[in-house]
Backbone as a printed PyTorch tensor [residue, N CA C, xyz], in Angstrom:
tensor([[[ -7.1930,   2.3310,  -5.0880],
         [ -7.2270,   1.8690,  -3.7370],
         [ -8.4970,   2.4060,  -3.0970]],

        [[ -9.5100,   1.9390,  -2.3550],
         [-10.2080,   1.8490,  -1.4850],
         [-10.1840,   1.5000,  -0.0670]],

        [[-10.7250,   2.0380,   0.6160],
         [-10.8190,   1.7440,   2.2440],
         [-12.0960,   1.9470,   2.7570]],

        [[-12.7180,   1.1790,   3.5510],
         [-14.2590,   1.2640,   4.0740],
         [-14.0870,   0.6780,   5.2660]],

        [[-15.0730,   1.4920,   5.8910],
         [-14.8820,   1.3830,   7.3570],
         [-16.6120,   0.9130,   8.0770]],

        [[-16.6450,  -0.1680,   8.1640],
         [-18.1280,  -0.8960,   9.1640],
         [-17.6700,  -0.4050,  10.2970]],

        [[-18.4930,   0.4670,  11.3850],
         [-18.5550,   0.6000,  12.4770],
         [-19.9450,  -0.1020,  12.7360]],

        [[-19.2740,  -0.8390,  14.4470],
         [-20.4280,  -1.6980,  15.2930],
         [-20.3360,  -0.9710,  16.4290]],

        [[-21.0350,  -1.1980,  17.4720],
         [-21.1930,  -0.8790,  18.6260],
         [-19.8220,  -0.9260,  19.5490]],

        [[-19.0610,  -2.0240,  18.9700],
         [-17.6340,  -2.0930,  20.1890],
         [-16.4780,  -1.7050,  19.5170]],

        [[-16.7250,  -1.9220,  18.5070],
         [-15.6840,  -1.3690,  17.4760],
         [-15.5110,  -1.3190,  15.6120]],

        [[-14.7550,  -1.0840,  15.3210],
         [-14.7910,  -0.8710,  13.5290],
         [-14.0690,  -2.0620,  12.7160]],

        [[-14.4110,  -2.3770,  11.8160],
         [-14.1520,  -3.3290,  10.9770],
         [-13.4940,  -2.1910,   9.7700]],

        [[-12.1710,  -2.5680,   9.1790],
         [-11.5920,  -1.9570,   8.3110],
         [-11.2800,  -2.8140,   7.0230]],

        [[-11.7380,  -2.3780,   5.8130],
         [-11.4350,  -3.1630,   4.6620],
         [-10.9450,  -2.7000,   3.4760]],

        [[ -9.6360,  -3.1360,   3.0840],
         [ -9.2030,  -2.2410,   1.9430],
         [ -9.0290,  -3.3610,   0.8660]],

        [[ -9.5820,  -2.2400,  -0.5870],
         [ -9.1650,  -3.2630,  -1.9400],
         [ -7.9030,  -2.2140,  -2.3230]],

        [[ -6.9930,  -3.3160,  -3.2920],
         [ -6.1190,  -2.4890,  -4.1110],
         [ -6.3770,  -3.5640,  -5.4490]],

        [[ -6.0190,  -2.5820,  -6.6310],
         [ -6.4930,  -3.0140,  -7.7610],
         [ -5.3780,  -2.7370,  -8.3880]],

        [[ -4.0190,  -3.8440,  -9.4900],
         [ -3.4260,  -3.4410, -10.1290],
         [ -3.3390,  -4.1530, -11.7010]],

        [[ -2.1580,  -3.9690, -12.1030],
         [ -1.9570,  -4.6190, -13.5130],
         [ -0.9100,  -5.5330, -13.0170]],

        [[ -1.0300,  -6.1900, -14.5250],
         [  0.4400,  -7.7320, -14.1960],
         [  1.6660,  -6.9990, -14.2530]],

        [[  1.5860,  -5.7170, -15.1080],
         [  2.9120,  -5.0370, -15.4960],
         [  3.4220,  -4.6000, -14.1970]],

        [[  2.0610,  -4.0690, -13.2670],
         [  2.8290,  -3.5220, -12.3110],
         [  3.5640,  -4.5510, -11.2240]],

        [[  3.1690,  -5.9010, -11.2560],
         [  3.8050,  -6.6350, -10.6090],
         [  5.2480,  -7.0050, -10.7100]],

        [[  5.4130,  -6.7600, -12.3780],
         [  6.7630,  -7.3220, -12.3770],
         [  7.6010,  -5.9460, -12.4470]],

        [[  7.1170,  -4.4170, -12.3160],
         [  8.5950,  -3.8190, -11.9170],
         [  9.4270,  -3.5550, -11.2540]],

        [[  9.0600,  -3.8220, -10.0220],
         [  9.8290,  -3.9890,  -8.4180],
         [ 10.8040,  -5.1100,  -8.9620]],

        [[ 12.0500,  -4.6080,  -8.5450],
         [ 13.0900,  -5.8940,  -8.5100],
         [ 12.8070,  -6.7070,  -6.9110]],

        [[ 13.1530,  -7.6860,  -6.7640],
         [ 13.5870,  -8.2420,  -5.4150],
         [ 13.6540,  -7.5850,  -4.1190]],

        [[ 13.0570,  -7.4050,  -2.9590],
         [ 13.5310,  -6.0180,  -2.2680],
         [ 13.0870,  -4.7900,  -2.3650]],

        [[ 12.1800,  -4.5460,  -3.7010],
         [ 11.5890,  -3.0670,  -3.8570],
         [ 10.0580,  -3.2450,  -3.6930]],

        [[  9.6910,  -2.1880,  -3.3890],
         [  8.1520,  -2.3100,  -3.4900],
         [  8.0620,  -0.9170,  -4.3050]],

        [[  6.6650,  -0.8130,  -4.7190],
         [  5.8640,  -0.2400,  -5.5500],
         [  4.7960,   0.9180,  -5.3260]],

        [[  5.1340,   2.1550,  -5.2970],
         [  4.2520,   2.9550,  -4.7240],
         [  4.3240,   4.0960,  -5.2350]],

        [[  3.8340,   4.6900,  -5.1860],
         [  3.4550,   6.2980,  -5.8300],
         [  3.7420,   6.2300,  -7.5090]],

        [[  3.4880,   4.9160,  -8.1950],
         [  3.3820,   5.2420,  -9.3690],
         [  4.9150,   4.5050, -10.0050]],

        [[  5.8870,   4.7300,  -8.7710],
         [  7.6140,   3.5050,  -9.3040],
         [  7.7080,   2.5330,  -7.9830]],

        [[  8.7320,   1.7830,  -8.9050],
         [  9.1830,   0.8740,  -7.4010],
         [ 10.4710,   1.7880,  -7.0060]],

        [[ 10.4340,   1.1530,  -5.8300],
         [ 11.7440,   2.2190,  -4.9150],
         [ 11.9790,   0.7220,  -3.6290]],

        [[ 12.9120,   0.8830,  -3.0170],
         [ 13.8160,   0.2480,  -2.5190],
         [ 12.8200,   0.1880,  -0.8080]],

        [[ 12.9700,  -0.2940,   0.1400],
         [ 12.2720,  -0.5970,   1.5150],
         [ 12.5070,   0.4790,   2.1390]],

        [[ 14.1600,   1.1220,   2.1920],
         [ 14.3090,   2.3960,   2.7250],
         [ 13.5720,   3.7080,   2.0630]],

        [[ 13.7480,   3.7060,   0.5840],
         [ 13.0380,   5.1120,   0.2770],
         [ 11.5690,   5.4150,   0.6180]],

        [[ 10.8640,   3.7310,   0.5000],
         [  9.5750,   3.7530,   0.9790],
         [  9.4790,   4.3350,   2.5570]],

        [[  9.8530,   3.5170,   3.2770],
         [  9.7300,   4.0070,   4.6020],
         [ 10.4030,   5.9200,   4.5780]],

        [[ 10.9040,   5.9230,   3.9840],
         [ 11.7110,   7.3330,   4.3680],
         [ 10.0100,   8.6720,   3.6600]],

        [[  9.7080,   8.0070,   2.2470],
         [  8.9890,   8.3590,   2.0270],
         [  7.4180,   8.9060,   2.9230]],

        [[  7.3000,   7.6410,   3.5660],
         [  6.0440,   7.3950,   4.1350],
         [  5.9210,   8.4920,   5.7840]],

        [[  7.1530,   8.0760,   6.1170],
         [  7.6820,   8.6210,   7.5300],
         [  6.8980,   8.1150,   8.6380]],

        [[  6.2080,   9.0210,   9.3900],
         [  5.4740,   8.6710,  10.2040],
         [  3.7950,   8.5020,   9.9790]],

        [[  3.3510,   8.6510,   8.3170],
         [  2.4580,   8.8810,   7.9720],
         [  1.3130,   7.2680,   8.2790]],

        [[  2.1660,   6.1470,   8.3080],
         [  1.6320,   5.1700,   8.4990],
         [  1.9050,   4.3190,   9.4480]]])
């Protein structure tokens, strides 16, 4: 994952890449997303994340 940040005079332009595999697409069941390496469910993510984002 990458993030780059263009600053202008009035404000910032934010641009992020993420880069994965096909494998990683298909291990999330339905409902899960994919992060820190497993998929986990919408709640553990958010519980995970907290107020971090």
């Amino acid at each position: 994952m990458q993030f780059t940040a263009y600053e202008h005079k009035d404000f910032v332009d934010y641009v992020g890449e993420v880069t994965f595999r096909g494998e990683d697409l298909a291990a999330p069941a339905a409902g899960e997303v994919r992060t820190d390496g497993r998929a986990m469910s919408r709640e553990d993510f958010d519980e995970l994340v907290g107020d971090g984002c």
